[in-house]
N, C-alpha and C positions, 0 to 999 in steps of 0.2 A: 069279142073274146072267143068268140066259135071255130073265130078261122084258125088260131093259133091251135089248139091240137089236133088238126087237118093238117098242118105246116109239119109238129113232130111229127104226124104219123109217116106222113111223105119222107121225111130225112130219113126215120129212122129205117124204110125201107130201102133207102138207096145206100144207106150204111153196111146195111144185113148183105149186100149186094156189092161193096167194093173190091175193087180190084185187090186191092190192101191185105191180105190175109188176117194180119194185127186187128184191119181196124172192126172187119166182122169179129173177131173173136173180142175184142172190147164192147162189140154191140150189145151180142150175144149172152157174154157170161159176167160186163162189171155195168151194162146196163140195163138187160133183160132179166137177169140172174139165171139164167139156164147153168146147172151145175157142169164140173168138168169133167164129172164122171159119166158124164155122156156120151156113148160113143164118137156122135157126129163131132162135139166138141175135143176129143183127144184126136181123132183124123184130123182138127182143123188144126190142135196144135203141130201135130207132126209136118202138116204144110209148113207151116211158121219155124218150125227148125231148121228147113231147108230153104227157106224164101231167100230171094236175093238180098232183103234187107240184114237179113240175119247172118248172114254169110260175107256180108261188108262190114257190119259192126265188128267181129268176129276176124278181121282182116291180119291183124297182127295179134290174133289170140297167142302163136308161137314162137314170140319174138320173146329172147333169155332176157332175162335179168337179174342180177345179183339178189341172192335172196336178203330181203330187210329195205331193197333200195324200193324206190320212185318208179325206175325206169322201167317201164312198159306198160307200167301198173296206173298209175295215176296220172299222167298227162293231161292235160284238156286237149283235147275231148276225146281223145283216140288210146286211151290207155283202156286194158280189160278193165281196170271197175268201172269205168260209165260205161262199155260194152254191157256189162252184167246189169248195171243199171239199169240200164235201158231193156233188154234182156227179161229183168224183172217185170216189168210195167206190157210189154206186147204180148203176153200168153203162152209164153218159149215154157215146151211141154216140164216141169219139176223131174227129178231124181235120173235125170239124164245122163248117163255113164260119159258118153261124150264128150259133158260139160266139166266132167269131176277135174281133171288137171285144171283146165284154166280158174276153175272155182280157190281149189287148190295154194294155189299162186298166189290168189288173191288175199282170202280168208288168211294165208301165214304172213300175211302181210299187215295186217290190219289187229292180228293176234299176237305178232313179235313181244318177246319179255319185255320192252322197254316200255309200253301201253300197262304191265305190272304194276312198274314201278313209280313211287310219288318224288316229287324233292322240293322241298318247302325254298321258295327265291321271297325274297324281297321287293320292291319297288326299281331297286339298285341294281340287284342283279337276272330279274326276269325276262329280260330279252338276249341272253346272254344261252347259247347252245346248252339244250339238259339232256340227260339220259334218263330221261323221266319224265313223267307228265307233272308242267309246273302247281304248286298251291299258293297261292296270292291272298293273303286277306282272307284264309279260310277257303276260298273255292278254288278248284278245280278247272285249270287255265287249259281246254283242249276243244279241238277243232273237231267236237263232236260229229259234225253232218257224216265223217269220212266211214266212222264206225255204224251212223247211222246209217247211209246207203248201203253199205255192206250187208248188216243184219237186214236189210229190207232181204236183197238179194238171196243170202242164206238162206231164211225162213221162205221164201217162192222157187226157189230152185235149187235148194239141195236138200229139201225137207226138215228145215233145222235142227241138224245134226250138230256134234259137240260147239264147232266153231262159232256157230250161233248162240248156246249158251255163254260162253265167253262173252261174245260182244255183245249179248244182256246183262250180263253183271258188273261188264266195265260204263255201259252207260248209268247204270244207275249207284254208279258208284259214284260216279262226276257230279252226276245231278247235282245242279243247286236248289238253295231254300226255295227259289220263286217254282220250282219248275223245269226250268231247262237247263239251256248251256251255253256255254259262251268263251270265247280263247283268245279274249285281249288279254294282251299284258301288260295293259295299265290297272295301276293299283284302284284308281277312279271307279272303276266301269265296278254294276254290282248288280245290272239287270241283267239278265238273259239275253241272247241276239234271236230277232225271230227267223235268219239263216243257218243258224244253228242247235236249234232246235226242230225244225221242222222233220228234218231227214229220221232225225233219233228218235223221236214221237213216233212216225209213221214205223219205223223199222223195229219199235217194241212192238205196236198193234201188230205187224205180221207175225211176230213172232207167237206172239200170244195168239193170234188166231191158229198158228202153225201147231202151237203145242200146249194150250189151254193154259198156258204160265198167269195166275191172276197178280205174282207181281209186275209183272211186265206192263200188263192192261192198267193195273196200277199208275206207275210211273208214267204210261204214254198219256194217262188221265189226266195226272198232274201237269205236264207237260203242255198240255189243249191250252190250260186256263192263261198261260201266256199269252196266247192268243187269244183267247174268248173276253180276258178283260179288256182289250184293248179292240173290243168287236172286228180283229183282224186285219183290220187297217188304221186305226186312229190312237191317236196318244191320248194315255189318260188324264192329262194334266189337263190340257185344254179343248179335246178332243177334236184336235184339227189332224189332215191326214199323215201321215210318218213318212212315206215316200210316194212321191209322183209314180215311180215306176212299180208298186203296189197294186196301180188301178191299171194295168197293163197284164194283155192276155200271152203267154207263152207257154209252148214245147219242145223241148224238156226243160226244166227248171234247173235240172244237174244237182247245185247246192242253193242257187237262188230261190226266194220267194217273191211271189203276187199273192191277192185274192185266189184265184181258182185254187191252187197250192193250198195254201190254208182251208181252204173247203174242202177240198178230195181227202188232207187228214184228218177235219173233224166229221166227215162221215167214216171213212176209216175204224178212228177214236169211238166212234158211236155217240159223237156229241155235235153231230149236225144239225139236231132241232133244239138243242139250248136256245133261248132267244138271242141270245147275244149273235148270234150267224144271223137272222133274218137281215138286219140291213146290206150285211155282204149279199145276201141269197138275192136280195131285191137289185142290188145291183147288178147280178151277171143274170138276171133274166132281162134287166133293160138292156144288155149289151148283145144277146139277140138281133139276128138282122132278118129283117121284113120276110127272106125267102127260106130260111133255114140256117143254124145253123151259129156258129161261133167265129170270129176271126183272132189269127194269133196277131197281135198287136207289132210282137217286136220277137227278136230272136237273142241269142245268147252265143252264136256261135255264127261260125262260114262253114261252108264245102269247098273239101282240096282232098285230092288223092295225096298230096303231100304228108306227112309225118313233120304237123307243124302243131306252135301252140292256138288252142283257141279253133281249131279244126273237126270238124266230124266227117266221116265217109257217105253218111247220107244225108237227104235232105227231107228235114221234117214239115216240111212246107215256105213259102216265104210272107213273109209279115204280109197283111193287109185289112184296112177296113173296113171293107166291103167282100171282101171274097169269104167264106167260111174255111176256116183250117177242122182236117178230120179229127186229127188228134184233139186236137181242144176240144173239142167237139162232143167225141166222146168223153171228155173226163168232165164238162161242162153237164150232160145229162148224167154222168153218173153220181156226179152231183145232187141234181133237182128230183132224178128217183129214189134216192134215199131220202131227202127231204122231204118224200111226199108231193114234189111240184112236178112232176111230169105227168101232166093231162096229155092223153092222146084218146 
């Protein structure tokens, strides 16, 4: 057991050390906790504003699109909001004048009147085009994660200003009884999806960390227990696993979930040491490899300079298991430090 926090200690120096601007400032401030009101830490963010990574994500920051629509905005993977996304999650310095257009774009996007509005469909007619967000059986038929990555984004890089409140009051307006959210449009469905909840849960904690809102912390509370009953991987019924690719490691997640995922929000959430996460926790410290370090199992996207679907402009590592991925890496101990399991 000795040699294992000789192991962290060695990553976490070669971390503090990477070429990577992101992934020291992940080292630094969402695993060390060093505040960002640190000088060195706001020099390192303004690196991170200009790094080549951020300046490819950022690629078609300028590219028009009709206000209300999709196009530019939402694409996989090359539309601004996974920019902002992602954006969010590297250190990219908050209250960035720079950023305020493309934020802009975004946030009226995601705030359009039609996110107002409700329209009760039926069985019959709930797949049927609405100008409104549908109710089914009482809930609330919407594709929360989109409002939830946003509000992530809002609340860490525009200081959650109005648009952020908005997309705190529209999540928890959806909210359902269990918890979260969900945007089938079958009449059947009446649990929560754990892909669409995750982003929303995470995107009230920032908010709430951003602007002390205790309804927000609230709701992202309620929102945990979706996952916390089903100790984040397993069905309740019979407690066998929900999906194969649940037990698989990945960066970014975008709207997807794994384990790590659900860990990074219930630390987040402040409910990383519930017992119900020890058996996840025990699981991604088995998945450790001998010399340091985390590997990203699988990926969610390609690299292509093209403006294609399912594309990003960079590359966040390639799946392996044996090699350590940094990004995982980092959100893996920033994991086990909140938990209390980083021995070094």
């Amino acid at each position: 057991m000795a040699a294992r926090p000789r192991v962290r200690a060695q990553l976490l120096r070669r971390l503090e050390r990477s070429p990577e601007s992101s992934i020291r400032w992940r080292t630094r401030v969402r695993v060390l906790g060093e505040p960002r009101e640190r000088a060195g830490i706001r020099e390192l963010e303004r690196t991170i504003r200009s790094s080549p990574r951020t300046t490819a994500l950022l690629r078609r920051a300028s590219q028009p699109s009709a206000p209300g629509t999709f196009g530019g905005i939402y694409r996989y993977w090359q539309g601004i909001h996974w920019a902002l996304t992602a954006l969010a999650d590297l250190g990219y310095p908050d209250g960035d004048a720079a950023l305020t257009p493309v934020l802009q774009r975004a946030l009226g996007m995601w705030t359009r009147p039609d996110y107002d509005r409700t329209v009760r469909v039926t069985a019959a007619t709930a797949r049927r085009p609405q100008r409104g967000v549908p109710i089914l059986n009482g809930r609330y038929r919407r594709c929360a994660s989109q409002q939830g990555n946003a509000l992530l984004y809002a609340s860490r890089l525009a200081r959650a200003e109005e648009p952020a409140q908005h997309l705190a009051d529209l999540l928890a307006r959806w909210q359902w009884d269990d918890g979260g959210w969900n945007c089938s449009r079958s009449a059947s469905a009446h649990v929560s999806s754990f892909m669409e909840t995750l982003t929303p849960m995470r995107g009230l904690a920032a908010y709430s960390t951003a602007t002390g809102s205790s309804k927000s912390l609230s709701a992202a509370r309620r929102a945990a227990e979706i996952f916390l009953e089903r100790r984040l991987f397993r069905r309740r019924k019979d407690g066998s696993v929900m999906r194969p690719r649940f037990l698989e490691l990945h960066y970014p997640l975008y709207w997807y979930y794994d384990v790590l995922g659900g860990l990074k929000g219930m630390a987040e959430v402040g409910r990383i040491n519930d017992p119900r996460c020890t058996e996840a926790l025990d699981w991604l410290e088995g998945r450790e490899l001998p010399s340091g370090g985390w590997p990203a199992d699988g990926r969610f996207y390609h690299v292509s300079s093209a403006y294609e679907h399912g594309a990003e402009y960079v590359d966040w590592g390639a799946p392996s298991r044996t090699r350590a991925n940094d990004w995982v890496t980092t959100d893996a101990l920033f994991v086990l430090q909140a938990a209390g399991r980083l021995a070094v």
